[in-house]
C-alpha positions, 0 to 999 in steps of 0.5 A, a space after each residue: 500500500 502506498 505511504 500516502 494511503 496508510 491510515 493511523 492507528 489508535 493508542 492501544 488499550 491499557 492493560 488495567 483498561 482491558 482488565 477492568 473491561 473485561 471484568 464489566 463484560 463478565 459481571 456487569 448488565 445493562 447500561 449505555 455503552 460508554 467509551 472504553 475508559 476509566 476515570 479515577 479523579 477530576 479537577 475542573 474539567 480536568 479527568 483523570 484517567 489511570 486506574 490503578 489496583 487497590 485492595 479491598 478495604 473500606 478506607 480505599 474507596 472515596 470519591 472525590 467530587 465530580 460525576 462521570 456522565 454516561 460517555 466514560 466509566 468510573 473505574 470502581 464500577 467492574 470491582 463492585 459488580 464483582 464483589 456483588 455476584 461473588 458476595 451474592 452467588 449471581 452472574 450479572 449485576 444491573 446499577 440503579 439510582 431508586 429503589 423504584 427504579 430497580 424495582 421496575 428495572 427486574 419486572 421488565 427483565 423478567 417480562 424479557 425472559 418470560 417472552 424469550 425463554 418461557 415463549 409466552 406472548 406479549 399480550 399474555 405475559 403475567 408478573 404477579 405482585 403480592 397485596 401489602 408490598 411497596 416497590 416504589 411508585 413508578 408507574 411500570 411497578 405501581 400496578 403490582 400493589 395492592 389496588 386502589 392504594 392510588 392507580 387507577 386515580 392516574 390511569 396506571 392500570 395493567 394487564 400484565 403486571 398485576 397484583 390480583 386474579 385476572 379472573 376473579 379480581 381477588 387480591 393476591 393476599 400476603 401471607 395465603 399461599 393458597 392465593 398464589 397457588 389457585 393462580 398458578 393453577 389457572 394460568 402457570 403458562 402465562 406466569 413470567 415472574 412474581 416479585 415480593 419482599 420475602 420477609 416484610 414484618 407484616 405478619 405476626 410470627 417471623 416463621 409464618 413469613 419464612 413459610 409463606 415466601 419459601 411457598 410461593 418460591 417454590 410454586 415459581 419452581 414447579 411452573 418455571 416462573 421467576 422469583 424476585 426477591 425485593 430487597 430494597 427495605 430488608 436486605 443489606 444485614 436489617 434482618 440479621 442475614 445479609 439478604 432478608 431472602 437468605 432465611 428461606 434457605 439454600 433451596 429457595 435462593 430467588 431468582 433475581 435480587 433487588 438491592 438498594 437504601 442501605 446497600 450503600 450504608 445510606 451515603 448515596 443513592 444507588 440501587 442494584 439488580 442481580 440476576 443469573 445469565 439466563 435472565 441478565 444477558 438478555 438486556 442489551 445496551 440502552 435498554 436498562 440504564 439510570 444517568 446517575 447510576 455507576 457513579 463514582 460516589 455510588 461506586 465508593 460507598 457501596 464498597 465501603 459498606 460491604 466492607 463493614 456488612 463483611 464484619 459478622 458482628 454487625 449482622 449479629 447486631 440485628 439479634 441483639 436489637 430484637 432480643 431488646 425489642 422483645 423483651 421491653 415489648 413484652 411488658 407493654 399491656 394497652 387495649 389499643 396494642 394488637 402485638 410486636 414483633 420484629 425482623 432484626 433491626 426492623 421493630 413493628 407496633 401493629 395497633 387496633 387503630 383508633 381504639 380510645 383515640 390512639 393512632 400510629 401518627 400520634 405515638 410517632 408524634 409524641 415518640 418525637 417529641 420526646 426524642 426518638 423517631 419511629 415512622 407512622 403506617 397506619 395500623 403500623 408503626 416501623 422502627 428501623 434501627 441502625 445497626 451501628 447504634 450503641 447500647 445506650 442510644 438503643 436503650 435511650 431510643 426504647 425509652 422514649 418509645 415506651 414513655 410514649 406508648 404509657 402517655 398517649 391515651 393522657 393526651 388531647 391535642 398533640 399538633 402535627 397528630 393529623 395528616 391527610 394520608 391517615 385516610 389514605 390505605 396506602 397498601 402496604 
């Protein structure tokens, strides 16, 4: 060829580029194709472009302040998405920013899989919900809890993503198995997925819930449909096993697991979809991504926080804060108190709502006034501890819930008792 046709060649690759490419190729899905580099720090407008290996210690992982938009890679990204299938036994990881958003994201991956592997028609297709439930109120998910908690008011409705018989119309019900099995039994071919959180703390007992998700579990087994696992609430170490998911045991591993909040010890938002190769390699480029997703920040403080979730005795933290729990409860006596129970570190106070004037909204009120902070949920009321709290912040925290519980019935008017959203069944 003549010199004057010879055409130039590009810089090769960097050897920590291709590694680090090679690693998102494996463990990573979804996205928008950026251009094969890694940024590692930025000043100005000024990237910085050499990564360079760091071992796996929480220290290591900071982020200093600048985002990389979707035309370049963050350099942590292909180590968590690593970390993440190693640590959870799955393929492939899709990033997030919402928990609604990778809530959304495992529905529509799922209703992929049930066109392409199961052979369902599009028009057919199925991904049950469960009543009781919350994934977010996006309007792709929304239709999949319980109905009339607000949909139809925007006109979200769904043929295909729904939380009742499509026969009957009967709810699928937390907690019946029997709802789910009567379903499956009429329409198992159409069935691509169901999504749940598998361990809610709506039921009495921790055992009933363990039963009831390890039997819908295996109904999507038997009839070859999906079984996600939400885990936005109670995953990361709240129930005392790093995934709440974990506790129906090795036989019931789901499907897909959705991961956010906590995931990133709360320092940044940022949500995780993990999958097998049979679903997660189905999602091409631009077809699951979030602008804010893969970010450095989002990157650094996930890593962070699976270092400390790697420390056992911050997981057996979540069994020294129910042991707590159970044992001041168990001297509470009041005529609007149903029962207590708990799922580790989240604590739940079912009440006989209205019963003598006494509502979720005014123990929360009243509970904050005196120092502790507990969220309303009528007939419920949550209370999320922090793993890392001390024993003397927990005991100050229960005291002032109890002072709050023995006051209530002796108050009139508590300002801020009353919101609009007391008469409103949110469902869940």
């Amino acid at each position: 060829m003549p010199a004057s046709t010879l055409l130039r060649q590009g810089d090769n690759l960097s050897r920590k580029a291709t590694e680090l490419l090679t690693l998102e190729d494996k463990y990573s899905a979804g996205g928008f194709g950026p251009l094969p580099g890694f940024v590692v720090s930025a000043k100005g407008s000024t990237l910085k472009v050499r990564p360079e290996s760091r071992p796996l210690q929480p220290a290591n992982y900071r982020s200093d302040p600048f985002q990389t938009n979707i035309a370049v890679h963050d350099h942590q990204w292909p180590i968590l998405a690593k970390t993440l299938c190693e640590k959870l036994g799955y393929d492939k990881v899709a990033s997030m920013t919402s928990g609604a958003e990778a809530a959304d994201a495992a529905v529509k991956i799922a209703r992929k899989w049930g066109i392409v592997r199961k052979g369902i028609p599009a028009e057919e297709l199925l991904v049950l919900g469960c009543s009781e439930n919350y994934h977010g109120l996006s309007s792709g998910i929304w239709p999949l809890m319980t109905p009339g908690c607000g949909q139809q008011e925007y006109g979200i409705t769904s043929v295909n993503n729904v939380n009742f018989d499509p026969e009957t119309g009967k709810t699928l019900r937390y907690g019946h198995v029997e709802d789910f099995e009567e379903v499956f039994e009429k329409y198992h071919g159409r069935i691509a997925a169901v999504m749940m959180e598998p361990i809610h703390g709506g039921l009495e007992t921790f055992q009933e819930e363990i039963d009831f998700a390890a039997g819908v579990r295996q109904l999507c087994k038997k009839h070859n449909a999906l079984f996600i696992a939400d885990e936005v609430r109670m995953g990361s170490g709240k129930t005392g096993k790093f995934l709440c998911s974990d506790w129906l045991g090795s036989d019931n591993k789901p499907d897909m697991v959705v991961l956010g909040k906590s995931i990133s010890g709360g320092a940044f938002p940022a949500s995780y979809v993990l999958g097998y190769n049979d679903t997660m390699t189905l999602v091409r480029p631009n077809q699951s991504a979030s602008t804010y997703a893969m970010s450095p920040a989002a990157n650094a403080s996930t890593l962070a926080a699976l270092c400390l979730y790697a420390d056992p005795n911050l997981l057996d933290r979540a069994r020294v804060i129910q042991e707590k729990w159970r044992e001041i409860t168990s001297r509470w006596n009041y005529p609007f108190l149903r029962y207590c129970t708990g799922r580790g570190a989240d604590l739940v106070i079912v009440l006989n709502e209205g019963e003598g004037g006494v509502t979720a909204r005014r123990i929360a009120r009243l509970a904050y006034q005196y120092g502790t902070l507990v969220y309303p949920q009528k007939p419920r009321i949550r209370c999320s501890v922090s793993l890392t709290i001390t024993d003397e912040e927990l005991q100050k925290g229960m005291d002032n819930l109890s002072r709050a519980m023995a006051d209530v019935s002796l108050y009139g008017d508590i300002p801020g008792d009353f919101h609009p959203v007391d008469e409103v069944d949110a469902g869940f």
